[in-house]
N, C-alpha and C positions, 0 to 999 in steps of 0.2 A: 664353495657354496654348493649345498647339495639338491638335485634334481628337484626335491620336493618345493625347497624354499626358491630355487628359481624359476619354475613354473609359476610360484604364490605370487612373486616379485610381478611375472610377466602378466598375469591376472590382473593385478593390481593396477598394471599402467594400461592395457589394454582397456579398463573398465574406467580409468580417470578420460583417458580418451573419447571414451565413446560417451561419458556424461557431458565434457564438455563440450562437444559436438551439437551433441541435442540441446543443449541449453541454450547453444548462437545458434542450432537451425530455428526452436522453436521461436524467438524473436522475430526473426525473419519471415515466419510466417503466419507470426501475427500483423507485421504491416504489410504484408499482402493484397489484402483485399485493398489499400487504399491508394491510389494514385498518385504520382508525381506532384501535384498541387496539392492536396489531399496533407500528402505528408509536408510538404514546408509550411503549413499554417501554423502560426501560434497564435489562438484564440482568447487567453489573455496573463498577464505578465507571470500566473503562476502555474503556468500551464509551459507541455514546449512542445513544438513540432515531433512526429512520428522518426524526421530522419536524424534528428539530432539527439536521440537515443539512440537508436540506430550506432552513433558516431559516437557518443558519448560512451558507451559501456564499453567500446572498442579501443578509446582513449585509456580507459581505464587499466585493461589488461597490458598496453602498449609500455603506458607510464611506471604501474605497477608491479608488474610481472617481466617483462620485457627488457626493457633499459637497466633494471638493476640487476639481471639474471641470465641475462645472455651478454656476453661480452661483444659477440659480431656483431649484432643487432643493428639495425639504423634506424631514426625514426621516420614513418615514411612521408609526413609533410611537417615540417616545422611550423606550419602557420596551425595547424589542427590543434596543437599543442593550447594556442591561445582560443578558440575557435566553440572546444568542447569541454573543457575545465569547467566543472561545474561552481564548486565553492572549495575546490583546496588552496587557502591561499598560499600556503608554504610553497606549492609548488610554483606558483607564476601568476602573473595577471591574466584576465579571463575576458571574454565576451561579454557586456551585461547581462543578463537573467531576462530582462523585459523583453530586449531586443532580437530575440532566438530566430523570431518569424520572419529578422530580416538576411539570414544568411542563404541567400536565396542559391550562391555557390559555393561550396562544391554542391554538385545536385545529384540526386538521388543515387546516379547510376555511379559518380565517383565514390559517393561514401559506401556504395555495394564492394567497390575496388578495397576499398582500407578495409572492410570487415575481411574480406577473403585474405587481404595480406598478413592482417596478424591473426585470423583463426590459424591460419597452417602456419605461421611462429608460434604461435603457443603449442598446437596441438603436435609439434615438431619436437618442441623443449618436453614435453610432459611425452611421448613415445621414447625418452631419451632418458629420463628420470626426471622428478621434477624436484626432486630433494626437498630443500628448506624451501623451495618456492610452492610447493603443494599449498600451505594456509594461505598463501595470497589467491593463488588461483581461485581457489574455493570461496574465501570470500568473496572475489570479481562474480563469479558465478549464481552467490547467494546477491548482490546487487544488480547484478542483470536478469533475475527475478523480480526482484525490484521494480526494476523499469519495463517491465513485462505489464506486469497490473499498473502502470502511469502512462503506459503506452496506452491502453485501452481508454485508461481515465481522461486520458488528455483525447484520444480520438472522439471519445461520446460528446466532449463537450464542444470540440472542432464541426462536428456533424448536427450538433442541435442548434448552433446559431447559423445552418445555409436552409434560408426560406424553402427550399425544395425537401429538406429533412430527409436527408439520404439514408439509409440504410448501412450499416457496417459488413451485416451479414442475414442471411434469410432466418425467419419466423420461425420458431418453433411453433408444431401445432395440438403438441401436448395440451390435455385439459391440466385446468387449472387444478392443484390439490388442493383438498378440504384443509383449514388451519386448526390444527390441534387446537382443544378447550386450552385458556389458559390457567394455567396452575402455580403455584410456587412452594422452591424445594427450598427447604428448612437449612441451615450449617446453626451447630453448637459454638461456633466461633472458636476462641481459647490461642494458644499458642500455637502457630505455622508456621510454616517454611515457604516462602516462595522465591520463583529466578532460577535459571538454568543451572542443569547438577552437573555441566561441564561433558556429558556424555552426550558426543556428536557437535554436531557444529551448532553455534547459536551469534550472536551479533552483542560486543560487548556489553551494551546496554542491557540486556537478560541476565546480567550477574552483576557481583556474585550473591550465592545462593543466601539467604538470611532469614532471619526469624521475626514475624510480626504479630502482633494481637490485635486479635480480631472481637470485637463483642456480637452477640448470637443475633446472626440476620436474615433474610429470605430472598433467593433472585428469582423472579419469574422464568418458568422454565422451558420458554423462548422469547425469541426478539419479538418486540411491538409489529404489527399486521398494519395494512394500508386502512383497512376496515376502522377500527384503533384508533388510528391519527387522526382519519376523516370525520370523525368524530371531536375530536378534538376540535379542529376547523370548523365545523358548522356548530359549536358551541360557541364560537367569538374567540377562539384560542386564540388568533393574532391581531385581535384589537382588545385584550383583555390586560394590561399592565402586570397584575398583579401576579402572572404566573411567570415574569420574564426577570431574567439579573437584568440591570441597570444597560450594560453592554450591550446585551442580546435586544433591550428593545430600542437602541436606537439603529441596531442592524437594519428591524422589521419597519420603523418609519422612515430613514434613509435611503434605505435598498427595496422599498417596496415590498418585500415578502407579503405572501399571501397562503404559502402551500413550500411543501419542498420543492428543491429543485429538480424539474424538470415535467413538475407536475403543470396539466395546463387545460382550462374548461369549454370544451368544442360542447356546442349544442345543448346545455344544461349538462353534461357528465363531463367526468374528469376522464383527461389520458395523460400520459407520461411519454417522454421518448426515452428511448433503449437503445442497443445497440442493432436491435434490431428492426429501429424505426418507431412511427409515435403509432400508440394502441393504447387502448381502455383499460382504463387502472385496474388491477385485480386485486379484489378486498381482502384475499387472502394469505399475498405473498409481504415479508417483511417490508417496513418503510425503510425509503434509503434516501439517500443525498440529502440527509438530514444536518444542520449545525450541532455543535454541542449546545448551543443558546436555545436552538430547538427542542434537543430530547430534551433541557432539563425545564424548561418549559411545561411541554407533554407531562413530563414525571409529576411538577409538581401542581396540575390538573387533572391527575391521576389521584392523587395525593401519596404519592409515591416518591422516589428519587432515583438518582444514577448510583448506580453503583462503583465502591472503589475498588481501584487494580489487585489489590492484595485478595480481595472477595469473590472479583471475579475468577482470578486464577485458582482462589479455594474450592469454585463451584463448577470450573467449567467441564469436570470429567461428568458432573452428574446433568448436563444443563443440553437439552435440543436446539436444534438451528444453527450450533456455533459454526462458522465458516461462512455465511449464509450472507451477511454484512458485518462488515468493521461494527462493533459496539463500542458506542463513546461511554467511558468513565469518568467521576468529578475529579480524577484524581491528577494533578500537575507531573508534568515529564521533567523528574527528575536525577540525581545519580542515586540510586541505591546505595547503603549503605556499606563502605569498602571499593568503591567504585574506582578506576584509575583507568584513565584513556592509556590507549595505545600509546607508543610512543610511535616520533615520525608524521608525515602527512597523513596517514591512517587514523591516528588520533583525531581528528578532525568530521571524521565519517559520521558521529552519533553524539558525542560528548559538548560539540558547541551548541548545538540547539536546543540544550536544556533551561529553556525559559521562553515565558509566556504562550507555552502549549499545552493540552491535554491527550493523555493516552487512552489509545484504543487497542479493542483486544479482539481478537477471535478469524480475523480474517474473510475475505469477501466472497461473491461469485466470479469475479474478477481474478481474484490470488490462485497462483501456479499451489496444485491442491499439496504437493511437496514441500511448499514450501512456509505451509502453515505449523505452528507450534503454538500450546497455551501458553510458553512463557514470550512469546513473540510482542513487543510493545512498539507498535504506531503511534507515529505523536502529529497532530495539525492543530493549528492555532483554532478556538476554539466558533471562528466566522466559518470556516470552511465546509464547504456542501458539495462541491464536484469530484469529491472522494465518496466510495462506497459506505456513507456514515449510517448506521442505524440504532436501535433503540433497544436495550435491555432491561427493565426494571428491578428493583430492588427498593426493600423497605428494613427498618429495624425491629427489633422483636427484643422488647424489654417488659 
């Protein structure tokens, strides 16, 4: 091997190192700020404790990467195995999903122990080559990004139901920016292509690449404003039937709705809590924790509608705000056309939850900003509001 190419080689694993490093420190120091109690809450069944991420993504690389790729290897509790398995079922039976908030042991400071024991196993395998095991790594890595924005999501909502409304972290005290007029950019529609073109990493569900037609439509060229919505609301928006699917409105007579969540009315004005504690709504940042029952709602008191996945992907290079909030589409999560799960327990990652969900696009304030992509599809069932959900419009142009 010649000097050039093994200096490349040494490059290479020096720089797999050093990403995967930062990817388990920066976890780590997003549950920081939160306390030992803090982190074992689970606030409710689809939600999970800070530490049990923490545990989980660590499981991941353990089960993943570990046990099929290091032959020494040991695993380092056998009970964690059943403990932190999220939904593989291939691999073993699991802990229930509801009950996360009751694993009150191991605590915080042993699950600190297991992260440290298999970072330095993995990061020992990968200074050593990582061979055929490089795409697992990298997936593990693009999933504990994953649970980087669920770690947040699950904390905001852990901290909005303790009556004292804690703080996650301090105030910014930025003035607010002005909200672009809004506008909307035109597409000719016709013949496209959307889905990952295989260049770099992407999550199976992004492929493969295909061809859809489109008829000539319009997306507003940013996400709906709080200003917007509020509007919406003090028009009778959720006592108004006719702007809701069937679904959606027995959410809003069932569950109460009145506002999104987390929106809430001190003294005649609306505040919201954040992650930075409750403060006065600002009219001109996008709406979030929004349902899909909600924006299509909005849309269609707009007289407007959601836009779909293949449309939004068509517009989103020319479109502001994107990153800003998850934008919900009408469009159903399902396998693209050519679609074939992984084989093995990895199959399992993306491919069973194709039904009775809706895909989101664009990425949050929340999402590691690497780890954002246009052809990136989030999917929640379409009640769900404690994810970064927000509002896109689109209409048709015939």
């Amino acid at each position: 091997m010649s000097n050039r190419v093994t200096q490349a080689v040494q490059t290479g694993v020096l720089e797999s190192v050093a990403l995967f490093l930062a990817v388990r420190s920066r976890t780590e120091q997003l549950a920081a700020p939160l306390s030992p109690e803090d982190q074992t809450v689970q606030s409710m069944p689809d939600a999970s404790p800070t530490k049990w991420h923490l545990a989980h993504t660590t499981w991941f690389f353990e089960t993943f990467v570990l046990r099929p790729h290091v032959p020494e290897y040991r695993v380092y509790d056998p009970a964690y195995e059943f403990l932190f398995n999220s939904y593989y079922e291939s691999v073993g039976p699991r802990h229930p999903r509801p009950q996360r908030g009751l694993i009150s042991r191991p605590g915080v400071d042993e699950i600190m122990a297991y992260r440290r024991h298999v970072t330095d196993a993995v990061a020992d395998l990968l200074g050593r080559g990582a061979g055929n095991a490089w795409s697992l790594v990298e997936l593990g890595l693009h999933h504990e990004q994953q649970h980087q924005e669920l770690l947040l999501m699950d904390a905001k909502h852990m901290l909005s139901l303790n009556p004292l409304r804690p703080a996650y972290r301090a105030a910014s005290h930025a003035a607010p920016s002005e909200a672009a007029p809004l506008a909307w950019t035109v597409f000719d529609g016709g013949l496209v292509e959307i889905g990952h073109d295989g260049q770099g990493f992407a999550f199976d569900n992004e492929g493969p690449r295909h061809r859809v037609w489109l008829d000539p439509f319009a997306l507003a060229s940013r996400p709906t404003n709080c200003a917007e919505y509020l509007a919406f609301i003090e028009d009778g928006g959720y006592r108004r039937p006719e702007f809701w699917l069937s679904a959606g409105w027995d959410c809003v007579n069932h569950r109460g709705w009145e506002a999104p969540l987390y929106w809430e009315k001190n003294g005649g004005r609306w505040h919201v809590f954040t992650l930075a504690g409750l403060r006065g709504l600002q009219s001109s940042e996008p709406v979030c924790h929004v349902s899909a029952y909600e924006a299509a709602a909005f849309a269609k008191w707009a007289g407007k509608r959601l836009p779909r996945e293949a449309e939004w992907e068509t517009g989103a290079a020319r479109l502001q705000g994107v990153g800003k909030v998850w934008e919900w589409t009408s469009s159903p999560y399902i396998a693209y056309p050519g679609y074939r799960e992984p084989p093995g327990a990895i199959g399992e990652y993306n491919g069973k939850f194709m039904s009775n969900q809706l895909v989101l696009r664009g990425g949050c304030s929340v999402s590691p900003a690497d780890h954002i992509r246009m052809t990136y599809r989030n999917f929640f069932p379409p009640d769900a509001r404690w994810m970064y959900g927000g509002i896109r419009l689109a209409e048709d142009l015939r």
